[in-house]
C-alpha positions as CSV (number, residue, x, y, z in Angstrom):
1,X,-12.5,53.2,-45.3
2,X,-10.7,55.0,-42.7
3,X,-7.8,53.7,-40.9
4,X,-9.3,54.0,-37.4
5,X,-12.1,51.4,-38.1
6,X,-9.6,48.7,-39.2
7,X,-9.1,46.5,-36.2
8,X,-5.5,46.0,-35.4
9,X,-4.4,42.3,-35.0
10,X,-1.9,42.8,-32.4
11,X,-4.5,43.6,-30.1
12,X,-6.2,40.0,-30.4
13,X,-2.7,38.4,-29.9
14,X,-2.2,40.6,-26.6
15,X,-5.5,39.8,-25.7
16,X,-4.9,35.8,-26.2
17,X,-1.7,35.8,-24.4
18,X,-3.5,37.8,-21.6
19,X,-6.2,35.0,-21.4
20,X,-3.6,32.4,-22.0
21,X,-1.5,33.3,-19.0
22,X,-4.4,34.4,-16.6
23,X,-5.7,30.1,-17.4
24,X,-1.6,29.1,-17.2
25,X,-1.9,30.7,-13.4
26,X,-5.0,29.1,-12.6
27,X,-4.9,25.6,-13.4
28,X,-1.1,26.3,-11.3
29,X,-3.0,26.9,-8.3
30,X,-4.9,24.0,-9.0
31,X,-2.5,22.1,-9.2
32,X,-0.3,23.7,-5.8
33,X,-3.6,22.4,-4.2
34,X,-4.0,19.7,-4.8
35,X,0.2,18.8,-4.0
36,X,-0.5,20.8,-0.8
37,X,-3.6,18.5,0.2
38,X,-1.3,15.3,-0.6
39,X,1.3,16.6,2.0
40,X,-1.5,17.7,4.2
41,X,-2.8,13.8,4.5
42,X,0.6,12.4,3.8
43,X,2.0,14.0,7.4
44,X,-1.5,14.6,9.2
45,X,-3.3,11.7,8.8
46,X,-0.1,9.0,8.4
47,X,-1.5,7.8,5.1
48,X,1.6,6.5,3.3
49,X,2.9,3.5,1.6
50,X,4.1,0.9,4.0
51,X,7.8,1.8,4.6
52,X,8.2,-2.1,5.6
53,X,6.4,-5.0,3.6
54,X,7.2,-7.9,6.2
55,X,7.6,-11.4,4.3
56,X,6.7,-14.9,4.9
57,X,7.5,-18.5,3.0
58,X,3.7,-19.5,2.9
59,X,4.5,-23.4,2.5
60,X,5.9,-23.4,6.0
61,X,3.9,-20.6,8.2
62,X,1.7,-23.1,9.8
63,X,5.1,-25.2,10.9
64,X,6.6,-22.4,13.2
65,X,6.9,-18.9,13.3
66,X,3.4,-16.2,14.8
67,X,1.5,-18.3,12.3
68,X,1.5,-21.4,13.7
69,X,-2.1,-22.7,14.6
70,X,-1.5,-22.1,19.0
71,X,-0.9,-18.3,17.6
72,X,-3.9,-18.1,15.5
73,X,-7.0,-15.5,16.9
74,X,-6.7,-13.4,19.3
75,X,-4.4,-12.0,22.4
76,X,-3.6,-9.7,24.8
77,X,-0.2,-7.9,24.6
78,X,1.3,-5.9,27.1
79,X,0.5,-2.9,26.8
80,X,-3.5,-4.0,27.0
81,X,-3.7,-4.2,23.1
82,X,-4.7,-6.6,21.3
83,X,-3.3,-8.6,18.5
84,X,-5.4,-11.0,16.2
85,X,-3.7,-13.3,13.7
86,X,-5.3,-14.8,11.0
87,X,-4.4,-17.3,8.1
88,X,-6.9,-17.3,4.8
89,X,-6.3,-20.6,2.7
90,X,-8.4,-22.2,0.4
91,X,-11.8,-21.7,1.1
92,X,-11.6,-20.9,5.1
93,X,-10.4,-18.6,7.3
94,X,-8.4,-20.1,10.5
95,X,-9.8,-19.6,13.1
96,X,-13.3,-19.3,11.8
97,X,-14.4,-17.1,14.4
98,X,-12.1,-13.9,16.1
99,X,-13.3,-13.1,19.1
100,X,-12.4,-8.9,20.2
101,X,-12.7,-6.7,22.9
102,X,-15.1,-3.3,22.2
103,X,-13.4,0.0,23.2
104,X,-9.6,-1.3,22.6
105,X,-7.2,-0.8,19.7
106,X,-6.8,-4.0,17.8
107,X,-4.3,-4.9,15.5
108,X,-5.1,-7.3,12.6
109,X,-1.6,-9.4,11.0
110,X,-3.2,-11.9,8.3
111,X,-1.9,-13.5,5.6
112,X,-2.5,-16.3,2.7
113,X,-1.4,-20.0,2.3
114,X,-2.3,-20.2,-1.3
115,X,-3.5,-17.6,-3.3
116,X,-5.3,-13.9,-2.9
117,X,-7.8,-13.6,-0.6
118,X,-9.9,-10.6,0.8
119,X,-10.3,-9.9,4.0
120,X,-13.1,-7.5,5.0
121,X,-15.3,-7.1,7.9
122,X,-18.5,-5.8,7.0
123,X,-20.3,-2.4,8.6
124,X,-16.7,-1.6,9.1
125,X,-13.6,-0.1,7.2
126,X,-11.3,-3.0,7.8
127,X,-11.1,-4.3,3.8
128,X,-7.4,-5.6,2.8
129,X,-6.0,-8.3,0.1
130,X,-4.2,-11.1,1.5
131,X,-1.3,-12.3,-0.7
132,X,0.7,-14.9,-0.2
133,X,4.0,-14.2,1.3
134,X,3.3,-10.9,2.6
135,X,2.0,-10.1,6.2
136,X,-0.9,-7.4,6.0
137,X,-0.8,-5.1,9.1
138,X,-3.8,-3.1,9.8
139,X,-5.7,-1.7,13.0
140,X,-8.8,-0.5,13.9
141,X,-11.3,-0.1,17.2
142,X,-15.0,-1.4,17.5
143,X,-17.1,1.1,19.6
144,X,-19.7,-1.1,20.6
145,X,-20.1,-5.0,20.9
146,X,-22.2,-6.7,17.8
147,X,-20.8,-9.7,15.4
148,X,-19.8,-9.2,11.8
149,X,-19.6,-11.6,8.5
150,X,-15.8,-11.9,7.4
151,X,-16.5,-13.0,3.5
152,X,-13.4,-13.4,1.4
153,X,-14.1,-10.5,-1.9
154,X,-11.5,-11.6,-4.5
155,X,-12.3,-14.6,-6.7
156,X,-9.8,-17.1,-5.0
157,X,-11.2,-20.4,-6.7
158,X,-14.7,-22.6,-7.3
159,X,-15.5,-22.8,-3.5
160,X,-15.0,-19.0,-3.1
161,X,-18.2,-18.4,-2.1
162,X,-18.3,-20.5,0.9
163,X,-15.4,-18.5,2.4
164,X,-16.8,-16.9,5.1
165,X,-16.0,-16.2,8.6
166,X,-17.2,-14.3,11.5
167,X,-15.8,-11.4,14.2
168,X,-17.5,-10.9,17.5
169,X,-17.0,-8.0,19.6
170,X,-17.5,-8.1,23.0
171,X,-17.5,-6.4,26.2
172,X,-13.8,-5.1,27.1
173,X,-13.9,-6.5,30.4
174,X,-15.7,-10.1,29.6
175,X,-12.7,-10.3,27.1
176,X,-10.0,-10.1,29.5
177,X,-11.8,-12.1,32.0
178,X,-11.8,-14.8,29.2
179,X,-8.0,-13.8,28.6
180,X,-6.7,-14.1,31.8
181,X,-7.0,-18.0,31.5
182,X,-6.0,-18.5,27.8
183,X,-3.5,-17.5,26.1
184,X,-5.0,-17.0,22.8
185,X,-8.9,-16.3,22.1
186,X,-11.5,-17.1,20.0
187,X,-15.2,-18.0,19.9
188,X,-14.6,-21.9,20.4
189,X,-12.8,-21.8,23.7
């Protein structure tokens, strides 16, 4: 057999490494990506951990403090936005129903008396856990006026599926009509 026919096994190593460094580079741009996209939201879009976790004693938020029950629903702060606070305890939300403005940036502060509850407004993207001792902080706008179910989502005890309250948006202006004779607003006025 001639020597010429006899494959030489260097060239299968060179060509491994070759195939070995061209996948090495590949899955590195992959993986520059996908780091590059994180930064990308990370600065963009402002979608970080919370850089503050704001605490609370849960025995004694109803006694004073924002949670205390004349705080509870919904009002107007100065700059024309609006601040809703809400307690979740065993098997209720307080107040039962929020009352919002359409067409204004809300901000949501909840939290829990007892144990872990959900909080999520449904045909929205407002869905958070409520733990007790920790304030959750979240905003969001309604476009258009229409009432939502507020169901508690996480298994909080036997009466958990009675937990239920309710959000209604109305008309920016009809809400601060209502506002500018109460200091605090929600559907039972």
């Amino acid at each position: 057999m001639p020597a010429s026919s006899v494959p030489d096994p260097s060239d299968d190593s060179d060509i491994a490494v070759r195939v070995e460094r061209r996948w090495a580079m590949f899955m590195t741009g992959i993986i520059a990506v996908l780091v590059a996209i994180v930064i990308f939201t990370s600065l963009h879009w402002a979608v970080m951990p919370p850089s503050r976790v704001e605490t609370i004693n849960p025995t004694t938020l109803h006694i004073s403090g924002e949670f205390v029950e004349s705080n509870l629903g919904s009002g107007v702060d100065p700059d024309g936005s609006v601040t809703t606070r809400v307690i979740a305890q065993q098997y209720s939300f307080t107040p039962q129903c929020i009352l919002v403005p359409a067409d204004t940036p809300i901000t949501f502060r909840a939290t829990s008396a007892d144990v872990v509850h959900g909080f999520l407004i449904m045909d929205t993207n407002v869905n958070t856990m409520l733990e007790p001792g920790y304030i959750s902080t979240f905003k969001t706008t309604f476009d258009k006026p229409g009432e939502h179910l507020m169901p508690c989502h996480e298994f909080c005890g036997v009466g958990h599926e009675g937990m239920w309250a309710h959000l209604k948006v109305i008309e920016k202006s009809a809400f601060y009509k209502m506002a500018s004779t109460a200091r605090r607003l929600s559907c039972v006025q």
